[in-house]
Residue, then its C-alpha position, 0 to 999 in steps of 0.5 A: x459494476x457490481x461484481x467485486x474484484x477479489x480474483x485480482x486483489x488475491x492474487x497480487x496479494x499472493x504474488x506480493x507474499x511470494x516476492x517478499x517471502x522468497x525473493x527477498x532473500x536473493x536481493x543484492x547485499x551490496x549498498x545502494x546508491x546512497x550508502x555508497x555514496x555516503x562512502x565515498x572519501x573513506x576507506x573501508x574494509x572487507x567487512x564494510x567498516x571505515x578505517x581511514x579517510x573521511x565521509x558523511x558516513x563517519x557521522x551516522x548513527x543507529x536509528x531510533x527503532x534499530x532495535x524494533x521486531x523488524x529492523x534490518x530486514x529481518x525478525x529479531x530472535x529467528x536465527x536463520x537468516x533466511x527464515x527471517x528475512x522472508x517472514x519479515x518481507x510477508x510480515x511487511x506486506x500484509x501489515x502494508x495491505x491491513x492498513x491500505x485495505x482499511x483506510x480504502x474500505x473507510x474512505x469508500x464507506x465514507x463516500x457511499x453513504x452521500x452517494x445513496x441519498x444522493x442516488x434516492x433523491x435523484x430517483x425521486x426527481x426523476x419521478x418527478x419529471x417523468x410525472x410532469x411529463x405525462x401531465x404535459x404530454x396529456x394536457x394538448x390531448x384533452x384540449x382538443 
């Protein structure tokens, strides 16, 4: 148990660059099913815009952080569309693996320090008995 699983955690780390970084940019750019839901009693145009009707969708509005490095899937001030949907997709990854990788390596260091002391006691209790156990298996011998 010894042997650390770097080979695996490398690779879907590559595999998940890969993904966000090239793949990203041919995902469909139709709504999902909550904008189109959202959508439904209105009458848009070509370009997505609601000219008539009424929907939910009427009365939404920008998010707080429409205007953050990464918002709308791409990185504000690189113009081409490409470059900025993947770098922001690898942006996103390794900031997701930053924080997830360090959150497991505190738990994981958290938890091994009960386990040492935990580990070193039992060794001494086992010590322990296998002396006790000497003495006993010793002791009908000498009676004898």
């Amino acid at each position: 148990m010894n042997k650390r699983p770097w080979a695996f955690i490398v690779g879907g780390l590559l595999v998940a660059l890969v993904l966000a970084g090239v793949v990203s940019n041919y995902a469909s750019s139709h709504p999902d099913g909550l904008d189109s839901s959202l959508l439904k009693g209105c009458t848009v145009d070509a370009d997505d815009n609601i000219v008539g009707g009424s929907c939910p969708a009427q009365q939404a509005k920008d998010h707080e952080l429409a205007d953050s490095p990464l918002a709308d899937y791409g990185v504000r001030g690189i113009e081409n569309g490409f470059l900025s949907t993947g770098l922001s997709g690898v942006l996103g990854v390794l900031l997701t693996f930053a924080i997830g990788g360090g959150a497991f390596w505190l738990l994981r260091r958290r938890s091994s320090g009960g386990a040492v002391d935990g580990a070193s006691s039992g060794a001494v209790a086992a010590a322990g008995r296998d002396a006790s156990a000497e003495g006993t298996a010793s002791a009908p011998a000498s009676r004898s």
